[in-house]
C-alpha positions as CSV (number, residue, x, y, z in Angstrom):
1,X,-28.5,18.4,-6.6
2,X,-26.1,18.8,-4.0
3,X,-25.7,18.5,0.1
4,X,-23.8,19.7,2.8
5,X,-20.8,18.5,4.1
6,X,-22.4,18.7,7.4
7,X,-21.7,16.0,10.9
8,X,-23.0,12.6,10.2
9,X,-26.8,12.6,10.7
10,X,-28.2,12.3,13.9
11,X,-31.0,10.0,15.1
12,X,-33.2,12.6,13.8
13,X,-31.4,12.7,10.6
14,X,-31.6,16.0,9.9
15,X,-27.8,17.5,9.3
16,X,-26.0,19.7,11.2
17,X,-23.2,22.2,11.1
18,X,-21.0,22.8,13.4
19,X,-20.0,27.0,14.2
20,X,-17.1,28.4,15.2
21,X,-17.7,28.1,18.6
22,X,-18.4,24.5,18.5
23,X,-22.8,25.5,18.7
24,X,-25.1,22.6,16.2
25,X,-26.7,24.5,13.9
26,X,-29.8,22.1,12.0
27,X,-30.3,22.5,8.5
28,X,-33.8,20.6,6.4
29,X,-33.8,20.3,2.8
30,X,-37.3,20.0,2.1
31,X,-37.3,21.0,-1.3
32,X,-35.1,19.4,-4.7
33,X,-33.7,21.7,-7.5
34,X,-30.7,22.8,-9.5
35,X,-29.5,25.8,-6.8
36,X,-29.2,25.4,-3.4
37,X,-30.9,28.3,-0.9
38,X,-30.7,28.5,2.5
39,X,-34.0,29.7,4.5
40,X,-33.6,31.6,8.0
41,X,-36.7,32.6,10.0
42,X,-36.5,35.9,11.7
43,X,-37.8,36.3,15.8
44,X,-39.0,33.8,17.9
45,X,-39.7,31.0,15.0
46,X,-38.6,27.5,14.1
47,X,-37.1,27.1,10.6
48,X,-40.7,26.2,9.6
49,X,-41.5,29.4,9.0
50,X,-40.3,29.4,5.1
51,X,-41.7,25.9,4.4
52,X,-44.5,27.2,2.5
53,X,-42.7,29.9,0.9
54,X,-39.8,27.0,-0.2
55,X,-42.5,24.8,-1.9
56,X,-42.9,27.2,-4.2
57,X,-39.3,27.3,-5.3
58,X,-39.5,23.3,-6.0
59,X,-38.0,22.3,-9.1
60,X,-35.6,25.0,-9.5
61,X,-34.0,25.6,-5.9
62,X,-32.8,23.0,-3.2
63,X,-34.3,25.0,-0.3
64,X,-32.8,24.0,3.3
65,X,-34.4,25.4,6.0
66,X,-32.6,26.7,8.9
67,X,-32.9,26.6,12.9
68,X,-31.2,29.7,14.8
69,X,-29.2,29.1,17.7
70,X,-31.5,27.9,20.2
71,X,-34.5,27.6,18.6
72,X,-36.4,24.1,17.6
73,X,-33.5,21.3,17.0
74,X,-30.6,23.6,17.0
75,X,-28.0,24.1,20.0
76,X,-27.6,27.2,22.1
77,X,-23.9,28.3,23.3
78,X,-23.8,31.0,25.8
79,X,-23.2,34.3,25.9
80,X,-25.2,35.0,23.2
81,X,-23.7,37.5,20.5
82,X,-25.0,38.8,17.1
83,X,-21.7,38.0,16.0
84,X,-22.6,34.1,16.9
85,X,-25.6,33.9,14.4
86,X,-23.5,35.3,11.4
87,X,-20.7,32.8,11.7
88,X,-23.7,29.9,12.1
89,X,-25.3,31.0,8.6
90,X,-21.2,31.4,7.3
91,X,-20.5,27.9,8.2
92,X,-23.6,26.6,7.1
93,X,-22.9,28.5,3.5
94,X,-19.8,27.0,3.9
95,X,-20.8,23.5,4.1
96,X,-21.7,23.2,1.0
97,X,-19.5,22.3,-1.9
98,X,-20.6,24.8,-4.4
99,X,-22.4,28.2,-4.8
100,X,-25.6,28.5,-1.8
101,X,-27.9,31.7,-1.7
102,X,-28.9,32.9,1.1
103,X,-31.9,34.2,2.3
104,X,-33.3,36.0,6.1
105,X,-36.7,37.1,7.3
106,X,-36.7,40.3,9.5
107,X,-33.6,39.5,12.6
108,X,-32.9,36.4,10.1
109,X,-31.9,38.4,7.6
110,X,-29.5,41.1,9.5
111,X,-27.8,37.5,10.7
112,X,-27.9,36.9,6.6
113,X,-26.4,40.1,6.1
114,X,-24.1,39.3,8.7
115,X,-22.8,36.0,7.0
116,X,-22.2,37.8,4.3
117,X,-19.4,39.6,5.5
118,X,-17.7,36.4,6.9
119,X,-18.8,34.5,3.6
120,X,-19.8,34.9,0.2
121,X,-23.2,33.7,-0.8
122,X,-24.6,33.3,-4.3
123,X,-27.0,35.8,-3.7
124,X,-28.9,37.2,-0.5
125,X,-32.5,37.4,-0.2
126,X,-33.7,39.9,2.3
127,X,-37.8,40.3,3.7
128,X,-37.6,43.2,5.7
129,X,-34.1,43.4,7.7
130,X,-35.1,45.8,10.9
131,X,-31.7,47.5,10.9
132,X,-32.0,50.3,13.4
133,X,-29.8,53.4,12.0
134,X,-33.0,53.9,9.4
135,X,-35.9,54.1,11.9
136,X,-36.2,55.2,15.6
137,X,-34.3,52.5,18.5
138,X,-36.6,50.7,20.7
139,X,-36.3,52.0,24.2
140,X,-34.4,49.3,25.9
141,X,-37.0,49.4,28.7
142,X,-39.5,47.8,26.2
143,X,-37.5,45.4,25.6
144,X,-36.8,44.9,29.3
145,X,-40.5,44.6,29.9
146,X,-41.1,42.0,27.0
147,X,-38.3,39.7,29.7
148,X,-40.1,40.5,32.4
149,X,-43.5,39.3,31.2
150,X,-41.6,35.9,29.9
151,X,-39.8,36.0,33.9
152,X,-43.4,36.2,35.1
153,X,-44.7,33.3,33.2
154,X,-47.0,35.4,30.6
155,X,-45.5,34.4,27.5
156,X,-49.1,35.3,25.6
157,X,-48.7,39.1,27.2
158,X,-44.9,39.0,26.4
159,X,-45.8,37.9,22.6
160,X,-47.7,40.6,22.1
161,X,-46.1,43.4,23.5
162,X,-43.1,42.5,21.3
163,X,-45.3,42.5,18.3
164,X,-46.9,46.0,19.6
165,X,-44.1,47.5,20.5
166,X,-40.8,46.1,18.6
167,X,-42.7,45.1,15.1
168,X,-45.0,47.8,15.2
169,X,-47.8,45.5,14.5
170,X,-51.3,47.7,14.8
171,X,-54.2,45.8,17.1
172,X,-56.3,44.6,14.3
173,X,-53.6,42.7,12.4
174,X,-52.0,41.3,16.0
175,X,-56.0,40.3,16.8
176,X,-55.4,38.3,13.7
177,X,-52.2,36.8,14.6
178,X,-53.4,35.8,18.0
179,X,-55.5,33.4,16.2
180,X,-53.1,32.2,13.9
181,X,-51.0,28.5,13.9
182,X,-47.8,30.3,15.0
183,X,-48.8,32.0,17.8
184,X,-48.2,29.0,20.0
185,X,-44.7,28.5,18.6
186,X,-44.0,32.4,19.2
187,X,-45.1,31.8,22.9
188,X,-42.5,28.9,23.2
189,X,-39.9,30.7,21.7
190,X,-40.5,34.1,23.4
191,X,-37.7,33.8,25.4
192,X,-35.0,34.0,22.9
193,X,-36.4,37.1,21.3
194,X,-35.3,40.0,23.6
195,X,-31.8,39.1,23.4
196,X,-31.9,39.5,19.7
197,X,-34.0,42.6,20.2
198,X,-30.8,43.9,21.9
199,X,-28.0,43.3,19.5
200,X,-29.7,44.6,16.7
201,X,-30.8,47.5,18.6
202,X,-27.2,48.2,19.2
203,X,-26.2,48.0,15.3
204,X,-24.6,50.8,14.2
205,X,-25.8,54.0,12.7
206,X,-23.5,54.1,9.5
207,X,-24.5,50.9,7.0
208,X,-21.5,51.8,5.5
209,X,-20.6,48.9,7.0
210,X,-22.4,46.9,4.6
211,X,-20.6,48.2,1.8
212,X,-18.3,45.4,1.7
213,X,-21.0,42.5,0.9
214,X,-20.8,42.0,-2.9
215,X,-23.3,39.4,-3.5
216,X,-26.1,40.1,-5.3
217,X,-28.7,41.1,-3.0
218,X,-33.1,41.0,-3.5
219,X,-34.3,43.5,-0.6
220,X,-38.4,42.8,-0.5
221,X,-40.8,44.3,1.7
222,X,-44.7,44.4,1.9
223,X,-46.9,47.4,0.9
224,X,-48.7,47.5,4.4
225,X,-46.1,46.5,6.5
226,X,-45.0,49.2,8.8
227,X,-43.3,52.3,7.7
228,X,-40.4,51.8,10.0
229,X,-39.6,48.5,8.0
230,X,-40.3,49.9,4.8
231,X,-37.8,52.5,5.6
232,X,-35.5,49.8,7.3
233,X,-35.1,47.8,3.9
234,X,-35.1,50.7,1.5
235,X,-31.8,51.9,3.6
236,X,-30.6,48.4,3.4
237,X,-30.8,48.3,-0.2
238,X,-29.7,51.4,-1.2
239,X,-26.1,50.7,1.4
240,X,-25.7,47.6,-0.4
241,X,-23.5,47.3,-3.7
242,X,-25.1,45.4,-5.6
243,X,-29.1,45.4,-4.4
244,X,-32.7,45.5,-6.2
245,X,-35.5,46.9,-3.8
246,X,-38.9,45.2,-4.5
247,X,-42.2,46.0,-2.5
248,X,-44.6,43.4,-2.4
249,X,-48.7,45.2,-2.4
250,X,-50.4,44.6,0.2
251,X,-48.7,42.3,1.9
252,X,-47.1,42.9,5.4
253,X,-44.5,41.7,7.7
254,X,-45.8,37.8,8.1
255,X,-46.0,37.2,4.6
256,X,-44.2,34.3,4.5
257,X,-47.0,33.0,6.4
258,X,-50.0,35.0,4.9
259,X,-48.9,34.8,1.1
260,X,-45.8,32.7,0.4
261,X,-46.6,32.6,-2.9
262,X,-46.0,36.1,-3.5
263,X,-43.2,35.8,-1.4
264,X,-41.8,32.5,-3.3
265,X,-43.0,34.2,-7.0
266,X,-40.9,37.6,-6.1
267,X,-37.9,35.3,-5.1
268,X,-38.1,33.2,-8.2
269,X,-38.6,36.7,-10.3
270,X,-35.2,38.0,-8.5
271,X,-32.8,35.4,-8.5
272,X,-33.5,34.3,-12.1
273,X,-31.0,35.6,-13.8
274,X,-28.0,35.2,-10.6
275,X,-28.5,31.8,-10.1
């Protein structure tokens, strides 16, 4: 089992990393194993968000959960950039005294894909990277409107417009989120989401760009997510070197919430033989 050479603990002690530009980035290992995988949430969520998913990879991975800049016990360093969140996840890979795979959840993993050309992981583990050149741009007055609503005080109203109208998420299924555990953590978090919105918006068109990244890469997405997702991680996979595509049936763009198992199973299936 192995650790990070991270900043003496904290009184939380959870570890920490610093970045490049001198930003805490808190890591949780909350699972024990022979390989050591690092877990990023995508949007406006706490590193939480993969727990379930990570214990079913006990036994085999070390899984260490990850907060984004300014989300739950991680720091925030202004102005934000894109740019910031890929050398987080590279210093957090680099931390570590031996071979670390990495894996990102929608935003979280463009900021994994990101880290991968500053760093090499042992293998990248993608759910649905939104990567705009493979699907239409959101209008930048949506996203404008999602920060007005947050200005205004309306976090609920600004949750679900950015589920609506960035995600794609259909009325019945965002009925169904509305009641779920997270949607009080989205709410909270709201805030940091349209800035993210933003730079990945402004990725560019060619993902030639990502024809660099040689680590081996798992690209999953769920059967009823939305097309534009769907379409998002095919293009992903197909730009990337070395890349297998697997579709999970039936699930959709919160299953690491709705059906980690899955999830954790199709990891598991993927990394068996890279790890």
């Amino acid at each position: 089992m192995t650790g990070v050479s991270a900043t003496p603990a904290t009184v939380d002690r959870l570890p920490r990393v610093v970045s490049a530009d001198g930003t805490e980035i808190v890591l949780e290992r909350v699972t024990d194993g022979d390989h050591d995988l690092l877990l990023v949430p995508g949007g406006p969520s706490r590193r939480s968000r993969w727990a379930a998913v990570a214990a079913g990879l006990a036994g085999r991975w070390s899984c260490w959960l990850v907060d984004r800049r300014g989300k739950g016990d991680s720091g925030d360093t202004a102005p934000y950039a894109l740019e910031r969140e890929y050398e987080d996840l590279a210093a957090a890979v680099a931390s570590f005294p031996g071979p670390v795979a990495l894996a990102g959840h929608s935003s979280g993993a463009v900021c994994a894909l990101g880290a991968a050309g500053l760093v090499t992981p042992a293998a990248l583990v993608l759910y649905e990277p939104p990567w705009p050149a493979a699907r239409p741009r959101v209008p930048a007055e949506r996203i404008d409107a999602v920060d007005d609503l947050v200005a205004r005080g309306d976090r609920d109203a600004a949750v679900a417009l950015a589920f609506r109208e960035m995600v794609g998420v259909p009325e019945p299924v965002l009925a169904g989120l509305r009641r779920s555990p997270a949607w009080a953590e989205w709410t909270d978090l709201i805030h940091t989401w349209p800035r993210e919105m933003r730079a990945v918006e402004a990725l560019p068109d060619d993902l030639g760009v990502l024809g660099g990244i040689t680590a081996p890469a798992l690209v999953l997405s769920g059967g009823a997510s939305p097309e534009h997702l769907r379409v998002s991680s095919r293009a992903v996979a197909a730009a990337l070197p070395s890349a297998t595509a697997v579709e999970l049936r039936g699930q959709g763009h919160s299953a690491l919430a709705t059906a980690p198992g899955a999830v954790a199973a199709a990891i598991r299936d993927g990394l068996g033989e890279r790890s």
